[in-house]
C-alpha positions in Angstrom: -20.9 100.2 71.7 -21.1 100.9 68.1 -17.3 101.1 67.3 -17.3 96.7 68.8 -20.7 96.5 66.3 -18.6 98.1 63.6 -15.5 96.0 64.7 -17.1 92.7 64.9 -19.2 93.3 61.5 -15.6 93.9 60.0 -13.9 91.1 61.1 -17.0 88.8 59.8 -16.7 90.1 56.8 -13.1 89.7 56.4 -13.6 86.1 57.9 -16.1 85.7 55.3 -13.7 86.8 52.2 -11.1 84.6 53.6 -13.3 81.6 53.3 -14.7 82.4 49.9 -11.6 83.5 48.6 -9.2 80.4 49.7 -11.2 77.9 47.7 -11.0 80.5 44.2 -7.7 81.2 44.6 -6.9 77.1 44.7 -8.9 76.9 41.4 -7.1 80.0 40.1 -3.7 78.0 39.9 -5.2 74.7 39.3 -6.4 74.6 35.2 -9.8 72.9 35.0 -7.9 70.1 32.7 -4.2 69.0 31.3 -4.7 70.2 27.7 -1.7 70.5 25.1 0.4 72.7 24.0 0.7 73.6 20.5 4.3 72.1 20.0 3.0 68.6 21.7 0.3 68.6 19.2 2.3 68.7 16.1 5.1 66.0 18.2 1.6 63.5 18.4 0.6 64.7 14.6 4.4 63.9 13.5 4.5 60.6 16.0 7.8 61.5 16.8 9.2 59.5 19.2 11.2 59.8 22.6 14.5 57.9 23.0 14.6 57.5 26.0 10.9 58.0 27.1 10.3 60.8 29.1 9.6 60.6 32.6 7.0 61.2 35.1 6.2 64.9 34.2 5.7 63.6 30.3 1.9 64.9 30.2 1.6 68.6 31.2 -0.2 69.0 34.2 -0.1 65.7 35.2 2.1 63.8 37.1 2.5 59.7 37.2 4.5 59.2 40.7 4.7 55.3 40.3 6.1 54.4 37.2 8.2 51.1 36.9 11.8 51.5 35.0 12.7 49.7 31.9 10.5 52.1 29.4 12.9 52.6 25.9 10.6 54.8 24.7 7.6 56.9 24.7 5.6 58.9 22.2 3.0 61.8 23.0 -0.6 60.9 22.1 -3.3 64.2 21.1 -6.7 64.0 19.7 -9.2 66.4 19.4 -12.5 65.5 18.2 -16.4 65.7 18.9 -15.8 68.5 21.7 -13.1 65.9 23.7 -9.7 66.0 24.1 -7.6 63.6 24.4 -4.2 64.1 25.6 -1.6 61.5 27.3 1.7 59.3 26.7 2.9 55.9 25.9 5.8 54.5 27.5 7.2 51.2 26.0 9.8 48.3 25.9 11.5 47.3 23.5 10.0 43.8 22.9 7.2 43.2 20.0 4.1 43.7 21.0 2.8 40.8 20.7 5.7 39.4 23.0 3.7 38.8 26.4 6.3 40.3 28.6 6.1 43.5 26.6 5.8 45.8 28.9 3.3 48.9 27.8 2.1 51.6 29.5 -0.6 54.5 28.2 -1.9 57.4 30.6 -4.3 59.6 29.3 -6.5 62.8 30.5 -9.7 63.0 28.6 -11.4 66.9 28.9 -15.2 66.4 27.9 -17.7 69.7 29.7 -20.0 67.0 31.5 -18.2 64.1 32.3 -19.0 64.0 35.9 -19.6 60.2 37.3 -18.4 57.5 35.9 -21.2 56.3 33.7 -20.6 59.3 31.3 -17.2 57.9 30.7 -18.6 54.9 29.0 -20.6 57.1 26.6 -17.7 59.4 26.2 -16.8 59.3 22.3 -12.7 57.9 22.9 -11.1 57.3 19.9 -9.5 54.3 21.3 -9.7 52.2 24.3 -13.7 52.6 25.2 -15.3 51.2 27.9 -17.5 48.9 26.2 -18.1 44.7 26.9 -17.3 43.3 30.3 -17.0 46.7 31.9 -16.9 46.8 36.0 -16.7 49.0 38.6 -13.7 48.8 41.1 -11.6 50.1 43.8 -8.2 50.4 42.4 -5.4 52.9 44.2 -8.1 54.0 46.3 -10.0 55.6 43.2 -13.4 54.6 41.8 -12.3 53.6 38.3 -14.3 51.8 35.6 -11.9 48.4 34.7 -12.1 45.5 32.3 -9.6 43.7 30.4 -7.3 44.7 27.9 -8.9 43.8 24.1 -6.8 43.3 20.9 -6.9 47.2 20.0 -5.3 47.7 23.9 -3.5 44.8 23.8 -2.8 42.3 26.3 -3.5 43.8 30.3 -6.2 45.8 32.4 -7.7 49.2 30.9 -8.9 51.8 34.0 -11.0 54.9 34.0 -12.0 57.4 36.6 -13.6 60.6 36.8 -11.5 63.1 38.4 -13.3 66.1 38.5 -15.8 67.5 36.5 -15.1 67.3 32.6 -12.1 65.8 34.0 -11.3 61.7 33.3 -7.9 59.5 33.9 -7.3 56.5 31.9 -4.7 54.2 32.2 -3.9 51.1 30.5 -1.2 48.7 31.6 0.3 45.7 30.0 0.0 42.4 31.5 3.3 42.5 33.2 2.7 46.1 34.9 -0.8 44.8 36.1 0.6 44.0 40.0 2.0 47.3 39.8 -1.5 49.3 38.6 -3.0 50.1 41.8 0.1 51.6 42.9 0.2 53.2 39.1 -3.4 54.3 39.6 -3.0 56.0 43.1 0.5 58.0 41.8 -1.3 60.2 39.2 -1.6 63.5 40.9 -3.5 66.6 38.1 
């Protein structure tokens, strides 16, 4: 009678470690947020540029499934400022910019300790492409994201946000000719 006690005691403890365990161990080989390495910090501080641009694996960490050909090049952004960072890539045509079938597209992973719901990304200190003016909340690629429209710092097209996970937020901005494509964009990016 004691040894099935002592035998069923065991094996809830072992079930127990096994429950608590699985979800740490995923966390273990997940990193809390996409931050840059030292040699893509001094590529962004250089603005060196890609030739061709790189391709979905261009952001350590993260990975952009849908991303529509015809990029020329691409240049690795970093910014580290008011305990943020900033850290993404810029894929381009070769058209001028102000050349409405330019085609233009910026993902970004922003690593701020509280950022947790989607207001907090509108305070969040961004260097560029804040979520500020006629800001709205949508679906997009099945993802909660903050949206509005692409300003004269952005350029022409829609500007997305989302929180990932905690401290965690995506932004993507696309250029008015990749803007069908962005919900296919938005749903692709895997951390």
């Amino acid at each position: 009678m004691n040894r099935n006690r002592h035998l069923a005691a065991l094996s809830a403890a072992v079930l127990a470690a096994t429950v608590i365990a699985a979800p740490a161990a995923e966390a273990a080989t997940r990193p809390s947020c996409p931050t840059p390495s030292k040699a893509e910090a001094k590529r962004a501080n250089s603005s060196d540029i890609d030739r061709p641009a790189r391709r979905s694996n261009a952001i350590k960490g993260v990975r952009v499934e849908v991303l529509p050909r015809g990029f020329t090049h691409g240049q690795v952004e970093v910014s580290r400022h008011d305990g943020l960072t900033e850290y993404g890539y810029q894929w381009s045509d070769n058209r001028d910019d102000v050349d409405l079938k330019h085609r233009w597209l910026w993902v970004r992973v922003v690593c701020k300790p509280g950022l947790r719901e989607l207001n907090a990304l509108k305070k969040a200190p961004l260097r560029l492409g804040t979520f500020s003016g006629d800001v709205r909340t949508a679906k997009i690629g099945d993802r909660k994201v903050l949206t509005m429209k692409g300003d004269g710092a952005l350029g022409h097209g829609r500007y997305v946000g989302w929180v990932e996970r905690d401290g965690v937020a995506v932004t993507v901005m696309a250029s008015e000719p990749l803007v069908p494509d962005l919900s296919r964009i938005v749903a692709g990016i895997r951390l």
